[in-house]
N, C-alpha and C positions, 0 to 999 in steps of 0.2 A: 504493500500500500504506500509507505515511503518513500519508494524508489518510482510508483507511479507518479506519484503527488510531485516530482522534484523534476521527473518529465516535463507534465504540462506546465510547472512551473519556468522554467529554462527556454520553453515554443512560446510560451507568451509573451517572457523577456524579450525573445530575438524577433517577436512579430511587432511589436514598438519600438522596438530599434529599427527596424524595414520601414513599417510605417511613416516613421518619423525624419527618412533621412542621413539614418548614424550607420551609412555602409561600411566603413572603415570597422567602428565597432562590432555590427554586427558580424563581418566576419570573422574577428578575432575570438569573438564568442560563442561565433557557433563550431568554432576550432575545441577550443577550451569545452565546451561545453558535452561538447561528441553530437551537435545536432546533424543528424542524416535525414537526406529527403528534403522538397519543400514543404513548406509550412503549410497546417491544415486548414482550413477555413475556421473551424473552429474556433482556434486560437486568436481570431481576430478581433482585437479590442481587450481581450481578457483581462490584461494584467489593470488597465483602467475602471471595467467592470470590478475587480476584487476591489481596486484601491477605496473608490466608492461605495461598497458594498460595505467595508471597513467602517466609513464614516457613518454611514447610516445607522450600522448596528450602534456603535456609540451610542449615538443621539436617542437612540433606544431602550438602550441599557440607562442611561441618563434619565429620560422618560417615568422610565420603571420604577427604579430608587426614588423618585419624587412623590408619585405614589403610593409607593410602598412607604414611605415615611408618613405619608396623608393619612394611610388607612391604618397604621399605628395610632398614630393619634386620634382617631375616632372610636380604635378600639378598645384604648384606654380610657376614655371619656364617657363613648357611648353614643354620641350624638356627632352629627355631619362638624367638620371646622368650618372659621368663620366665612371660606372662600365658597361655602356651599347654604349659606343660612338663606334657602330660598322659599319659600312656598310648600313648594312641592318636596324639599326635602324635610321639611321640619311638622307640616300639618297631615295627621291620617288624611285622605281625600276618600270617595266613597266611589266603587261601592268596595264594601268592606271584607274582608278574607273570611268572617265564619259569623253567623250572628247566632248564639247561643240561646236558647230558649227551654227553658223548663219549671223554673220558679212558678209558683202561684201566688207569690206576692211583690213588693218594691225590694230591690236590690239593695242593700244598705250599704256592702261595701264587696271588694274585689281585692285579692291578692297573687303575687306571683311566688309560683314555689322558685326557693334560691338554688335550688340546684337542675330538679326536673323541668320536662314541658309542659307542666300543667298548669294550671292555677286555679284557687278557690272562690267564691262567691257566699255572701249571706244573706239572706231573706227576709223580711218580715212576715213570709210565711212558715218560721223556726224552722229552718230548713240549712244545711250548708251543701254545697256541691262542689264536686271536682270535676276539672275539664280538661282534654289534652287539646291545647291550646293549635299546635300543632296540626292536627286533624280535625277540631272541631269538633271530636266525641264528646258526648257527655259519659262520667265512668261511674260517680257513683254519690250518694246521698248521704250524709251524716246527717241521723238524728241522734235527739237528748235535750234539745233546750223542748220549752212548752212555752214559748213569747218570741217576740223578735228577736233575731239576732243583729246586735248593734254594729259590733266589728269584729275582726279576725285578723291575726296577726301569726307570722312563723318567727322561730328562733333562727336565727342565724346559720347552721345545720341544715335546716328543713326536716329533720326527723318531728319536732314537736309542733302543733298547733294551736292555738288560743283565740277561743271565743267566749264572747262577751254578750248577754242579753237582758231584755225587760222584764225576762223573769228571776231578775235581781242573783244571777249566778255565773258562773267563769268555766267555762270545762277546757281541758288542757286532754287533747289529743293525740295519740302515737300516730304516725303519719304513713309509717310502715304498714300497721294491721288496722288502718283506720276507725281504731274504737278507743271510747273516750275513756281515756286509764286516770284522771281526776275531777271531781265538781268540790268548786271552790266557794265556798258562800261564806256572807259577813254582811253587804252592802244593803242597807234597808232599802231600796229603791233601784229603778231600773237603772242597770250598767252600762254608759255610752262609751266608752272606750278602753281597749288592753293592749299590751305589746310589751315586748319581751326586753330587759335589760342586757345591752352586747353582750354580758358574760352566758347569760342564757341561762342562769341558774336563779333567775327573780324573773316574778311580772309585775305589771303596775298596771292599776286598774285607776276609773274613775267614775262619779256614779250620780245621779240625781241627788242624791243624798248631801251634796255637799263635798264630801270627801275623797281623797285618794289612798288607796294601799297597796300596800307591796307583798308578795306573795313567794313564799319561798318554794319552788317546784318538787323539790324531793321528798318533803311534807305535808304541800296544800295548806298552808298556816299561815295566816296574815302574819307578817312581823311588823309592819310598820303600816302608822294609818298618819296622811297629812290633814292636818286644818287647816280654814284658813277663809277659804271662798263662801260665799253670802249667798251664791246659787247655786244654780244644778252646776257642774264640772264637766263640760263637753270632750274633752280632750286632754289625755295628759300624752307627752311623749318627752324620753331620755335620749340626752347628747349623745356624743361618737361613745365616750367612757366610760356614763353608764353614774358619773360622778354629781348629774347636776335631771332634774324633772324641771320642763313647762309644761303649765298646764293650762286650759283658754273655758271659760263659765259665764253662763247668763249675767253675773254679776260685772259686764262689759272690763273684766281684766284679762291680764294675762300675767301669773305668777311663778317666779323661778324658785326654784328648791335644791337646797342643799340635803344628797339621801345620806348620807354619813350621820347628820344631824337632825334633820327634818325640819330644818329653820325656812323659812319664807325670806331668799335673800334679797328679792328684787318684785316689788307691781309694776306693772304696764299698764296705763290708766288712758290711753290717746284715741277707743275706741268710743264709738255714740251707742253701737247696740249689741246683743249678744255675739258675743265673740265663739264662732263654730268650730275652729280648730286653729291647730298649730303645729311649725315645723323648724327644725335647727338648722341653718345653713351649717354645709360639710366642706371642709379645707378645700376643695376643688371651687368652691363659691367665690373666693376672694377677690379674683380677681376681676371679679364679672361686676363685683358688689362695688370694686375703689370706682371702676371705669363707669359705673352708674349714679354716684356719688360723687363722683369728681375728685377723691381723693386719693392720697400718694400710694404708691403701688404697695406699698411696705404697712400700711393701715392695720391694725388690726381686730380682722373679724371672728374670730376665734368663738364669742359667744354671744348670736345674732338668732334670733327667730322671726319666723314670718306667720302672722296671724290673718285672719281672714273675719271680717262679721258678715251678720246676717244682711245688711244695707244694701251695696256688699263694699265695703275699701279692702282694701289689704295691705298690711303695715309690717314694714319691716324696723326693727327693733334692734339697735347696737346695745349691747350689755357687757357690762364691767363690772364682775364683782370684788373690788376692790374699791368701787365706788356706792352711794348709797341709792343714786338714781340710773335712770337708763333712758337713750334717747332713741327717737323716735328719727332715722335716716330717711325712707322715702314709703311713700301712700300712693298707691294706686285704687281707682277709682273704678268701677265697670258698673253696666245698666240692667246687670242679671240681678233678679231676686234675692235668689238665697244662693252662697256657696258654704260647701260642707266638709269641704278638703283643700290643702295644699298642700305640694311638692316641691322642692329643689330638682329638677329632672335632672338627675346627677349634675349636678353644681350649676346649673345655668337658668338664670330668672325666669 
């Protein structure tokens, strides 16, 4: 193959030296070279066709690495870079890949498993279901609760599940044999939200009742219950750490907790009506957060939540617990009714 490849290598030299005029040369080369016979048709042009053929692949390979460094980066993020924030890259558009249908009541909330292709759903017909998200099958129904179910939450694994309902109780699920291995009760009133603390070995609930507590998994025993809120507690959720609770209640607050201690370090008072829920900006947020703010890259957003009320504004919230207050950075406004959720869609507003 070598000695072919150094052939037509040697006939395309000597057919650009012909070409071109370089008789003198050419003959000395096709001396040196051992070429016999005239040259083939083939050969003609070749060694200009490779040289170019060279450049091109470059510019290809060039091409690629650029891409390939693009598609790194979205696949660490999650979401298109900012050369792609268009429309059609950023908004579902219809019509839609599966529409799911089996509930017999209102959907209250949706979850994605962290590892499989499925995800779960809750009902206000005390119903939860699993769906391979993938296919669009429906697989299978978890009953247990006898009320709505408010929310549902995985631990970090996906082996465990956690739901929350208006019949004032918490069942925590094996995910593997889908049957409910605990019920968790204490809250005098219907339960609007749960979710799992990063270590995965507590949950934190919150309840009409006023109150939050925290739940130790291994045991199903409250260990810690927060005060504090003047209404129902729509929402509690914990930071990356697992070190700090917000939580968002008709009493138009929004209060930060120390769980070590169970102190109320910080209110959020900058709402007009019930405040529906609440979310923690994650390290990947920051930079989205200076550049929407207007401030220096280096800012620190470390412990920032974003609340939503009923009205609807949605308020994002700088917090410093080293200080006794917390400021209110930027409000948005929108013309819908009610919102009942917000998201950091992995770090970007």
């Amino acid at each position: 193959m070598f000695n072919l490849q150094l052939v037509q290598r040697n006939k395309a030299i000597a057919d650009y030296l012909r070409s071109n005029g370089f008789e003198n040369s050419l003959e000395e080369f096709t001396k040196e070279a051992k070429i016999d016979g005239d040259l083939e048709k083939k050969h003609a042009g070749l060694l200009e066709k490779k040289w170019t053929s060279v450049i091109r692949l470059q510019k290809k390979v060039m091409d690629l690495e650029s891409k390939l460094n693009e598609t790194e980066r979205e696949y660490q993020t999650g979401v298109p870079t900012r050369e792609k924030r268009s429309a059609k890259e950023w908004i579902p558009r219809p019509p839609q890949k599966y529409c799911l249908s089996g509930h017999r009541g209102t959907i209250t909330r949706v979850a994605f498993h962290p590892t499989y292709s499925v995800m779960v759903s809750s009902s206000e017909d005390a119903t939860i279901k699993v769906w391979d998200y993938e296919t669009g099958d429906f697989e299978r129904t978890l009953k247990g609760h006898t009320n709505s179910v408010q929310d549902i939450s995985f631990d970090h694994t996906g082996k465990y599940l956690a739901s929350c309902s208006a019949d004032m109780s918490i069942r925590l699920w094996d995910f593997e044999t889908m049957e409910c291995i605990k019920t968790m009760q204490g809250h005098d009133h219907n339960v609007s939200s749960v979710h799992f603390l990063p270590s995965g070995d507590y949950i934190v609930s919150c309840s009409r009742d006023k109150t939050i507590k925290m739940w130790e998994l291994a045991t199903g025993y409250c260990t810690k219950t927060f005060l504090g809120h003047r209404e129902w507690v729509r929402m509690v959720k914990p930071n990356s750490d697992g070190s700090l609770l917000a939580s968002a209640s008709n009493d138009q607050t929004v209060r930060v907790w120390v769980v070590a201690t169970k102190e109320c370090k910080l209110e959020l008072r900058e709402h007009d009506h019930v405040v529906e829920c609440v979310a923690w900006a994650p390290e990947s947020a920051h930079s989205t957060l200076n550049e929407a703010t207007g401030q220096r890259t280096n800012s620190n957003f470390d412990n920032l939540t974003r609340t939503a009320t009923y009205c609807v504004e949605i308020l994002l919230h700088k917090i410093n617990l080293n200080l006794p207050i917390a400021c209110c950075i930027i409000t948005r406004r929108t013309t819908i009714n009610c919102m009942t959720l917000v998201e950091f869609p992995l770090g970007h507003l």
